[in-house]
N, C-alpha and C positions, 0 to 999 in steps of 0.2 A: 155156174161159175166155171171159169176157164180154169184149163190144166196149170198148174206149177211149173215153172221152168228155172232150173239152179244149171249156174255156169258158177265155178268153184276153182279158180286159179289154186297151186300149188307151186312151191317153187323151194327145191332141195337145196341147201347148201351142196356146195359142190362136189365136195368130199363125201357127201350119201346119199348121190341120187339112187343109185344100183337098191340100197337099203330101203330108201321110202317108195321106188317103182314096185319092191316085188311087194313092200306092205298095202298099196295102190292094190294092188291087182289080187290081193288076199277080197276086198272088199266087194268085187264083182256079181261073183255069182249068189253072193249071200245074198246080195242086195238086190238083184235081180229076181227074186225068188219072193221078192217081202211086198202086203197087199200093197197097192198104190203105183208101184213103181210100173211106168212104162216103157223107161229106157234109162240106161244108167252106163254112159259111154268115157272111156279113157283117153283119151289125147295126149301124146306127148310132141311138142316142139321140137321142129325137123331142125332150127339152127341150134336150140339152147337144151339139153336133153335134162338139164334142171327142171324145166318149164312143165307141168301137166298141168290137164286139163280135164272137169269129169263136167260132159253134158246131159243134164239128166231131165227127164219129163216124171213129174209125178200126177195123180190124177185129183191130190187133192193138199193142200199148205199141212194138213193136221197129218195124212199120211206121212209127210215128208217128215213133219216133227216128230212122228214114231220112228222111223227110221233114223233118226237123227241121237236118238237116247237110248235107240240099242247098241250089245255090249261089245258088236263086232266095231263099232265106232269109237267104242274106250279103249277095245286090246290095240286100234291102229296107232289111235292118239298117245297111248303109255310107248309105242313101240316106237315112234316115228320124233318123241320128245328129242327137242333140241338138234334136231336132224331137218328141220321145215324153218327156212328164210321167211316167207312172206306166203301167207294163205289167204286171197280175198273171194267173199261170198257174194253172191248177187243171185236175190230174187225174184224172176221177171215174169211175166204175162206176154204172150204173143198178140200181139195189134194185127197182122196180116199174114 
């Protein structure tokens, strides 16, 4: 089976981006460190700095859902509440 691929839009209200980038960037290295995980990259948009972006490759969908119900993903989400406009998920398979 092919690797997992999540492209995970974030989008700050504007008044806390500063807030949800440094909680963004709380998640990196933990996550980087957890079985499956083969790349787990942050992007922020060079016109809207609202705008992030997390590119990630996992090696396996189930990996990714353990990753996904760990609790460094509850303290973002308590910490980041009512501070995040628009979060879209998408997950994709690479074709070429």
């Amino acid at each position: 089976m092919a690797n997992l691929t999540i492209v995970a839009n974030i989008k700050a209200n504007p008044d806390k981006v500063d807030l949800v980038k440094s909680e963004l960037l709380k998640l990196i290295d933990i996550t980087r460190k957890e079985e499956g995980c083969i790349n787990y990259d942050l992007h922020q948009d060079n016109d809207n700095p609202a705008h992030f972006m997390f590119y990630e490759n996992w090696e396996t969908r189930e990996l990714w859902q353990t990753h996904m119900a760990n609790q460094h993903l509850a303290d973002y989400m308590a910490a980041t509440e009512g501070a995040v406009e628009e979060f879209i998920l998408n997950e994709m398979t690479v074709i070429s």
